[in-house]
TORPA-4810 file (N, C-alpha, C, O; in nm, 3 decimals):
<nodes>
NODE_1_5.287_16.032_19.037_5.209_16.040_18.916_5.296_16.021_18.792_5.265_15.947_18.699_X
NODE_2_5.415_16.100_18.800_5.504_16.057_18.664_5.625_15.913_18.640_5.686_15.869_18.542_X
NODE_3_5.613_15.870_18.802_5.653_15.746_18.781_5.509_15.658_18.718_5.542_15.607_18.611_X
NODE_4_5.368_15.626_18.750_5.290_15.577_18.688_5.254_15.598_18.546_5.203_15.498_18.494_X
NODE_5_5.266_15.689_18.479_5.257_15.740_18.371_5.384_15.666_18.254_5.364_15.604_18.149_X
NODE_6_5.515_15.705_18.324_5.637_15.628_18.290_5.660_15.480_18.243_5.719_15.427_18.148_X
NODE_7_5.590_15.438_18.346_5.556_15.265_18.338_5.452_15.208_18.231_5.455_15.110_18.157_X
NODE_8_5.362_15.305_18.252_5.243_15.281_18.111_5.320_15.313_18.022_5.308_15.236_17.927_X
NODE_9_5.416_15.411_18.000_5.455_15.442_17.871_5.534_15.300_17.811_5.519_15.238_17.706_X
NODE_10_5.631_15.279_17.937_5.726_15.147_17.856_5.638_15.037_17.867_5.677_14.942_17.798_X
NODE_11_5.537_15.016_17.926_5.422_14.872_17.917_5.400_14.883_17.789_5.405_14.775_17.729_X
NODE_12_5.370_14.998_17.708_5.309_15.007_17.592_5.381_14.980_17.490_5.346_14.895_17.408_X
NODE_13_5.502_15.056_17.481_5.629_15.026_17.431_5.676_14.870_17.389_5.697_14.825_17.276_X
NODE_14_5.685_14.808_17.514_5.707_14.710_17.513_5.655_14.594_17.466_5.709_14.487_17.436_X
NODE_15_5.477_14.654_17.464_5.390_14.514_17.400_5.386_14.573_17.275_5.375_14.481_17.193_X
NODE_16_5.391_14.707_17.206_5.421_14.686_17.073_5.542_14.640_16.973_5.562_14.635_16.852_X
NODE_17_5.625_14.605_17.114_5.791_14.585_16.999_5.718_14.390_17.014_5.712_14.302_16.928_X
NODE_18_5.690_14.391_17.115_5.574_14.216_17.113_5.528_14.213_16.960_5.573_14.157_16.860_X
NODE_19_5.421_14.297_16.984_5.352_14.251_16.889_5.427_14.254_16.743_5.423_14.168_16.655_X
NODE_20_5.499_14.383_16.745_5.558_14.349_16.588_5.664_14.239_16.561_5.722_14.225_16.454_X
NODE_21_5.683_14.155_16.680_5.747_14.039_16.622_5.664_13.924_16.605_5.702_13.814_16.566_X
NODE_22_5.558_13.955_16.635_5.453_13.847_16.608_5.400_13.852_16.500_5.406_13.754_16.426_X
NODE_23_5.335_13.965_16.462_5.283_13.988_16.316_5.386_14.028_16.230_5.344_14.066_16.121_X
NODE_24_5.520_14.031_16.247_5.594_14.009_16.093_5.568_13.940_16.039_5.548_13.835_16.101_X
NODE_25_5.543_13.935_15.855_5.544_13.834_15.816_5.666_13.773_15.769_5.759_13.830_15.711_X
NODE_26_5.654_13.616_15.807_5.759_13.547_15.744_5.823_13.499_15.593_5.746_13.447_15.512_X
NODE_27_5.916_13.512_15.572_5.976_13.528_15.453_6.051_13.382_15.390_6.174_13.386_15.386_X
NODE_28_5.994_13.271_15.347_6.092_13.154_15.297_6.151_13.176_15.161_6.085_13.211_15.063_X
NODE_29_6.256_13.156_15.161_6.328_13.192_15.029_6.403_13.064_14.947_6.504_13.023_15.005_X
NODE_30_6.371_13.000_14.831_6.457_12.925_14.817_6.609_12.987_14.725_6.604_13.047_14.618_X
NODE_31_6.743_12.950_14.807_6.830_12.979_14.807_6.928_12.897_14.639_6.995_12.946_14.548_X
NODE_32_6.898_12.803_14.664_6.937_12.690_14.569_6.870_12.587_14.550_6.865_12.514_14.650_X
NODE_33_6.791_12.536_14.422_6.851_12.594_14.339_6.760_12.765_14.267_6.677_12.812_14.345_X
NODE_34_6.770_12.806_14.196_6.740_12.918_14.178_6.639_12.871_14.024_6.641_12.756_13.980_X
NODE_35_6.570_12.963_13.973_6.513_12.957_13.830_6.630_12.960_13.753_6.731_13.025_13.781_X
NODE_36_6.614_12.889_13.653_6.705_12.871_13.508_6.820_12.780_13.594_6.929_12.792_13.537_X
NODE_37_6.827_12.715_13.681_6.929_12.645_13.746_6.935_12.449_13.704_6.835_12.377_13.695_X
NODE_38_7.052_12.413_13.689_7.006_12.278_13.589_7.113_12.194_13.698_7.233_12.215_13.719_X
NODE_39_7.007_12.078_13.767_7.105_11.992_13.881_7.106_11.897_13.782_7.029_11.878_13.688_X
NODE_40_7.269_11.806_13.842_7.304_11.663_13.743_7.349_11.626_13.846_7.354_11.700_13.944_X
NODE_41_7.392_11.498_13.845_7.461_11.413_13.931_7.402_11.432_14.060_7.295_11.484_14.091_X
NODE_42_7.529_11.358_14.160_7.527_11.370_14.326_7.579_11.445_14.368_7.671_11.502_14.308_X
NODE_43_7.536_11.480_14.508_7.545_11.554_14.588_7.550_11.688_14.573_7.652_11.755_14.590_X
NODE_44_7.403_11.747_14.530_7.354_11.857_14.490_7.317_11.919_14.609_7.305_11.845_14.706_X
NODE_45_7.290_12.066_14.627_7.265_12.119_14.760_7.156_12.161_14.695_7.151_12.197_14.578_X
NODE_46_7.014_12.152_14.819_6.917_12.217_14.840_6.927_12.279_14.903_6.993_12.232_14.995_X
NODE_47_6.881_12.440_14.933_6.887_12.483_15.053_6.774_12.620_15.035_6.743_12.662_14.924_X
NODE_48_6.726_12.675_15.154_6.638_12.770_15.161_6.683_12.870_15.336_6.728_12.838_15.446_X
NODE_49_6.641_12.991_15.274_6.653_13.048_15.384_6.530_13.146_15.460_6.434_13.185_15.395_X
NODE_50_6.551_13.182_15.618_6.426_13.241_15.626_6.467_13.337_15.730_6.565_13.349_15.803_X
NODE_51_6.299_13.435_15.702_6.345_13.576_15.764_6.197_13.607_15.797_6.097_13.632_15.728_X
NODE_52_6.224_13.594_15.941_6.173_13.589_16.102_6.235_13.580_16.171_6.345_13.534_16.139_X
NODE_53_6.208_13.623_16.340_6.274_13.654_16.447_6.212_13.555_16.525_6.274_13.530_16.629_X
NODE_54_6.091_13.479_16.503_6.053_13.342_16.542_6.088_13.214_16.517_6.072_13.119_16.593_X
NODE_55_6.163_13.212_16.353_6.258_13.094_16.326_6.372_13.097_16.367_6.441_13.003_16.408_X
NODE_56_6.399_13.224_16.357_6.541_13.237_16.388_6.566_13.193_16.527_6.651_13.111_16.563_X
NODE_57_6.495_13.247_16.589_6.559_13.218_16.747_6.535_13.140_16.795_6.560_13.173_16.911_X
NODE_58_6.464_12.949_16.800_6.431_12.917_16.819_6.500_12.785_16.745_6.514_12.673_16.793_X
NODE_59_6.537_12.831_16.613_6.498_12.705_16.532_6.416_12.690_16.442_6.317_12.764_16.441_X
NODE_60_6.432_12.587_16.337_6.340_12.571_16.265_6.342_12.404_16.195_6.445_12.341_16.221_X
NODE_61_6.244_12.338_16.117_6.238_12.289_16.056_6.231_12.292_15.888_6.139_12.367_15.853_X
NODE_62_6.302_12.231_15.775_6.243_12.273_15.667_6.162_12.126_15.590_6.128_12.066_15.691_X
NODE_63_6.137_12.079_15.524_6.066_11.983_15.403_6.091_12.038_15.285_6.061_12.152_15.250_X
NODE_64_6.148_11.955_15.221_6.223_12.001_15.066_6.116_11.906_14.936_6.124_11.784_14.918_X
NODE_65_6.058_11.963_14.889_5.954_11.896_14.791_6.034_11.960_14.645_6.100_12.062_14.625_X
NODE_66_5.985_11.827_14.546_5.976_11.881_14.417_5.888_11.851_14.316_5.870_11.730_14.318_X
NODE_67_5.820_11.908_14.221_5.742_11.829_14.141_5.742_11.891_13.968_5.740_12.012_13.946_X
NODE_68_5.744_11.797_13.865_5.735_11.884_13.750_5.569_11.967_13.697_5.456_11.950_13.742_X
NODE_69_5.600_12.023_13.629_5.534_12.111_13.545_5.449_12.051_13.447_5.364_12.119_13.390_X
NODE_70_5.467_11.912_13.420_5.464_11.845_13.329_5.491_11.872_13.227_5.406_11.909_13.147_X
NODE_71_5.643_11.859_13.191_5.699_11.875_13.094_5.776_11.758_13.087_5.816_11.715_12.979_X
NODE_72_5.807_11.691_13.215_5.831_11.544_13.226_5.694_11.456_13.246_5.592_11.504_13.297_X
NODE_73_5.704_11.332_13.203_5.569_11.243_13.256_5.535_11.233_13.361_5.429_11.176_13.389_X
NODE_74_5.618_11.291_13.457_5.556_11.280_13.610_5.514_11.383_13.666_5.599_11.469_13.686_X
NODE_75_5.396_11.407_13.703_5.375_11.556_13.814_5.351_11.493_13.937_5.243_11.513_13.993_X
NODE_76_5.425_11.428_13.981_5.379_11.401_14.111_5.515_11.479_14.206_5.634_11.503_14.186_X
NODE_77_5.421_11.499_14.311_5.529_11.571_14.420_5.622_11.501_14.503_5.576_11.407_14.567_X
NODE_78_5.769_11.534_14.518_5.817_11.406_14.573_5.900_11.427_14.665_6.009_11.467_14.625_X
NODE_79_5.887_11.411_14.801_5.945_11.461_14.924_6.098_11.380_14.935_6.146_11.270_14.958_X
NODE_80_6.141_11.548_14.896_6.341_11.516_14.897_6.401_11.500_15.042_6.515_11.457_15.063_X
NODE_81_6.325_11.535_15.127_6.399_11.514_15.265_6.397_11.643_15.351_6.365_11.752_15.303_X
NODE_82_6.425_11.628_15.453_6.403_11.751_15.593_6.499_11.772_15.650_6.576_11.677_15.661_X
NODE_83_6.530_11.876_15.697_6.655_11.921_15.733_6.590_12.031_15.871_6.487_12.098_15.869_X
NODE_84_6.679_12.018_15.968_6.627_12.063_16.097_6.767_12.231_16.100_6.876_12.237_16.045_X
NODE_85_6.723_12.295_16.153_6.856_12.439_16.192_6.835_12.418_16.324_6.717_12.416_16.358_X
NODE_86_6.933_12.399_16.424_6.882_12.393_16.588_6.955_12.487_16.638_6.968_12.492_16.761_X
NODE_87_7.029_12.601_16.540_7.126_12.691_16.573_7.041_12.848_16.571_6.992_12.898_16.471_X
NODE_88_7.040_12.901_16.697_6.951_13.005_16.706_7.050_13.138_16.644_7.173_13.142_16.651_X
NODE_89_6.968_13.232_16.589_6.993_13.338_16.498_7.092_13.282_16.347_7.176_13.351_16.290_X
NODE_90_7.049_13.134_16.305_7.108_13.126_16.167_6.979_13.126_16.082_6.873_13.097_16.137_X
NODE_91_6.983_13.151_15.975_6.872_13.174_15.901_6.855_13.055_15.758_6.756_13.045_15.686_X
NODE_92_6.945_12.998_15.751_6.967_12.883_15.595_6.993_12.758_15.696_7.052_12.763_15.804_X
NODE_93_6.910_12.598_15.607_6.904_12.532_15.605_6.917_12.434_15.479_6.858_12.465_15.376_X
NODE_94_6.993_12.318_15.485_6.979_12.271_15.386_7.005_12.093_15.388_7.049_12.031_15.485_X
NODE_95_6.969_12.038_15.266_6.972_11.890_15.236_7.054_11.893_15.113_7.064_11.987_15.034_X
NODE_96_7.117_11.769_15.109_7.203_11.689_14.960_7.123_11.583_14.876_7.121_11.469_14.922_X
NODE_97_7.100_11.592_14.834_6.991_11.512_14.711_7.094_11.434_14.618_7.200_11.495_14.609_X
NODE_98_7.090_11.345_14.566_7.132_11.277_14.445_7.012_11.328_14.312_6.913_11.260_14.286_X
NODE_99_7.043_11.438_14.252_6.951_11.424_14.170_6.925_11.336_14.068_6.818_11.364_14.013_X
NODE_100_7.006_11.196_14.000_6.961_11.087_14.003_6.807_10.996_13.975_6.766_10.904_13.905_X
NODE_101_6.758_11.088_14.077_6.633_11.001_14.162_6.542_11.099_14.097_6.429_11.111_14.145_X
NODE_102_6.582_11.180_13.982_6.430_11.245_13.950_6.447_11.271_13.775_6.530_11.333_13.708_X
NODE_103_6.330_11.192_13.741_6.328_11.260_13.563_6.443_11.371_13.484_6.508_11.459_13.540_X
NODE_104_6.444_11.350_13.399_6.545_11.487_13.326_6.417_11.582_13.283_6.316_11.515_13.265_X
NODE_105_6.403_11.696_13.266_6.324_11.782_13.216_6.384_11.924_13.291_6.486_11.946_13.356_X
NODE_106_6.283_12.000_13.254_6.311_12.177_13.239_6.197_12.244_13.288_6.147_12.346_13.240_X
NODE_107_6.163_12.188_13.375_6.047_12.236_13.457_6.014_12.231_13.575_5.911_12.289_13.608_X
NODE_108_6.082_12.172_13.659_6.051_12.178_13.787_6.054_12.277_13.870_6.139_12.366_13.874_X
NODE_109_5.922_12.255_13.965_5.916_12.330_14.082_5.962_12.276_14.238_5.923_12.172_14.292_X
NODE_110_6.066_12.386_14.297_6.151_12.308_14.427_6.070_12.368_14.502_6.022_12.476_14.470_X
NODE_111_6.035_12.291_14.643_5.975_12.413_14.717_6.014_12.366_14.865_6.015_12.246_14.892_X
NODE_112_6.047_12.466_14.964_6.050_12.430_15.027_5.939_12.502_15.176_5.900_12.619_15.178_X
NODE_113_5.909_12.400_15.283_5.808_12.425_15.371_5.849_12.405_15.529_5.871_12.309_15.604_X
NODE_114_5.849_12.507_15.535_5.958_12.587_15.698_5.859_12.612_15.825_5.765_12.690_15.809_X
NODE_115_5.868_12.577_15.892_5.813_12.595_16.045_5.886_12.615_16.153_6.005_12.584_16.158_X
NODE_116_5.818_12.669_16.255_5.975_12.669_16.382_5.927_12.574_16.481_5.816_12.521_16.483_X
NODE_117_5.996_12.563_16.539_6.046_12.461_16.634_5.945_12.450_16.763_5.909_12.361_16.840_X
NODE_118_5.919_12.583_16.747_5.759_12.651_16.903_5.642_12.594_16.811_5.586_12.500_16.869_X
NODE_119_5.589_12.620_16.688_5.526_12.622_16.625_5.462_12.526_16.510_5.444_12.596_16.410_X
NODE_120_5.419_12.388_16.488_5.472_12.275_16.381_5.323_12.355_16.293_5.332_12.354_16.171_X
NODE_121_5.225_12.404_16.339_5.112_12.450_16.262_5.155_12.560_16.220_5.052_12.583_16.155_X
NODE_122_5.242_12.685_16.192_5.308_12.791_16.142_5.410_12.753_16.006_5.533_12.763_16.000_X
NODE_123_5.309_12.702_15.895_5.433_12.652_15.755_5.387_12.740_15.711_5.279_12.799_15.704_X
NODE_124_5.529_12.747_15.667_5.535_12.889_15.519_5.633_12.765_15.391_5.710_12.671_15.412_X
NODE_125_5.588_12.818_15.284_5.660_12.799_15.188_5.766_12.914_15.082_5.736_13.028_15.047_X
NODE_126_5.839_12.869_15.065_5.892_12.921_14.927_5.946_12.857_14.830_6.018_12.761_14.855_X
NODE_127_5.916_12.912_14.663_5.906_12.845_14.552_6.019_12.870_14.499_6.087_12.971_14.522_X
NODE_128_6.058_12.742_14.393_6.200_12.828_14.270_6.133_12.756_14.183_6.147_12.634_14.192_X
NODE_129_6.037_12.813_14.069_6.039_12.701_13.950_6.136_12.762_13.793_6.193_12.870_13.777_X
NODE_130_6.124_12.651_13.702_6.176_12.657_13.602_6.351_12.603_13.609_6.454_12.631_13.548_X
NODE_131_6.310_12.513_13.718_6.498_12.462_13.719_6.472_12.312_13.656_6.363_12.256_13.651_X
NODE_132_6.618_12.251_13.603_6.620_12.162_13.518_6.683_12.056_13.574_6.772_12.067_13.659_X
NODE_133_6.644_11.962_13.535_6.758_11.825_13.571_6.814_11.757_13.488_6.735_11.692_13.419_X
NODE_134_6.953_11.740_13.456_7.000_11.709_13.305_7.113_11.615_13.372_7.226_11.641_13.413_X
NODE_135_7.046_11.507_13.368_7.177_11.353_13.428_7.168_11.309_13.261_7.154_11.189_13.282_X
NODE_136_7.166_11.318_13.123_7.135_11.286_13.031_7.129_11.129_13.085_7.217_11.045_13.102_X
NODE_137_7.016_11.129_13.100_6.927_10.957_13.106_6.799_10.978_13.075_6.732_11.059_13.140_X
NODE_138_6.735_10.892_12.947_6.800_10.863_12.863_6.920_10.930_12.778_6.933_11.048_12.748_X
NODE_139_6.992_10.840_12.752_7.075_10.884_12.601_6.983_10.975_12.477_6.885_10.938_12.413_X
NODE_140_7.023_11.047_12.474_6.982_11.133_12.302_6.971_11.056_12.190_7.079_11.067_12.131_X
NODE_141_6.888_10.976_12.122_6.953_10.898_12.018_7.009_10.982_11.946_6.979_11.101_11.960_X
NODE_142_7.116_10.937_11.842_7.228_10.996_11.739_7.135_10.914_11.592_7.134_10.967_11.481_X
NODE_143_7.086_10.820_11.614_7.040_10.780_11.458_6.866_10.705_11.503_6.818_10.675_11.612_X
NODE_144_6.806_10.693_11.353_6.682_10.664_11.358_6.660_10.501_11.375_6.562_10.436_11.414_X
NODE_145_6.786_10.462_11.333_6.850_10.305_11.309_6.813_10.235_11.428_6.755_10.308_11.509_X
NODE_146_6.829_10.108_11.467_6.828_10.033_11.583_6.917_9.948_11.619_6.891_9.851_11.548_X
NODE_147_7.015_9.919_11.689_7.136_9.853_11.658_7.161_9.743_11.635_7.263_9.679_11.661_X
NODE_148_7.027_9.697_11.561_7.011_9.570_11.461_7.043_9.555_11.351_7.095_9.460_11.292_X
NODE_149_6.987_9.729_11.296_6.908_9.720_11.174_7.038_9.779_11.085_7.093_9.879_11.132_X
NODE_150_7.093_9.719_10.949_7.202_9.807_10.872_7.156_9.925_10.771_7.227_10.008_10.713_X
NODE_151_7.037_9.908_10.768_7.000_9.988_10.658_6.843_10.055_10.670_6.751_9.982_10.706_X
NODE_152_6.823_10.169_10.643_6.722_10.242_10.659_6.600_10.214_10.529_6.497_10.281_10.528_X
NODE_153_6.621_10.138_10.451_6.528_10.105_10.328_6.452_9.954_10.373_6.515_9.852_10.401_X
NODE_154_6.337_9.965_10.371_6.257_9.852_10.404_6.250_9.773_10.348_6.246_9.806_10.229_X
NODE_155_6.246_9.646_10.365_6.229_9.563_10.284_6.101_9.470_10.289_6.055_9.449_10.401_X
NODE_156_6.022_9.398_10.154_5.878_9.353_10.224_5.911_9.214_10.111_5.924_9.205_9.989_X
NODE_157_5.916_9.105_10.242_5.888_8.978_10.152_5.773_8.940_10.160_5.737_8.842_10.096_X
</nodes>
């Protein structure tokens, strides 16, 4: 009788340490870049990390998106690239971007969208907005002039 009893106890045990790794919820974090963070040039790191015991051990996939705020003329969303972790119990993933390839402004939102490896219908996201991109392109103009023109007084024939 107390060996049967015993066995129910750890059956029970056992499907609740189950279940609480099933219903944790998952945690995507973007790592870099962060809010108030300003990418220039090449070979910038994206990266995000995550916290689950289902990505982790398994693997994961990430998708690295960005899009402005419109504070640049573009709001369109623009898929920076995917980066796979095939290393079980690491938790960060990441891609190199040329930031280059995206408007200058002070508004963007990075995001990235994580799934595991058992799972491609299980995406989570996590956000960083308010980061900047400053490749100064365009140039700042320095004068109102045009590098035609010598003189700022109009003239009308």
């Amino acid at each position: 009788m107390n060996k049967k009893y015993l066995n129910t106890i750890l059956l029970l045990v056992a499907t609740l340490f189950l279940i609480s790794l099933v219903s944790a919820a998952v945690t995507v974090t973007m790592v870099r870049p962060t809010a108030g963070y300003n990418f220039s040039s090449t070979g910038q790191i994206v990266n995000a990390s995550i916290a689950h015991p289902a990505y982790t051990a398994t693997g994961f996939n990430c998708t690295f998106y960005v899009r402005s705020n419109a504070l640049s003329g573009n709001t369109t969303t623009i898929n920076l690239g995917s980066s796979e972790n095939k290393t079980a119990d690491a938790n960060v993933t990441n891609i190199i971007i040329d930031s280059r390839i995206i408007e200058d402004a002070i508004d963007y939102i990075f995001t990235a969208e994580c799934y595991p490896h058992n799972d491609t219908t299980d995406r989570t996201n996590g956000t960083s907005s308010g980061v900047g991109i400053d490749n100064t392109v365009p140039t700042a103009p320095t004068s109102l002039l045009s590098g035609a023109q010598t003189t700022s007084t109009p003239s009308f024939t």
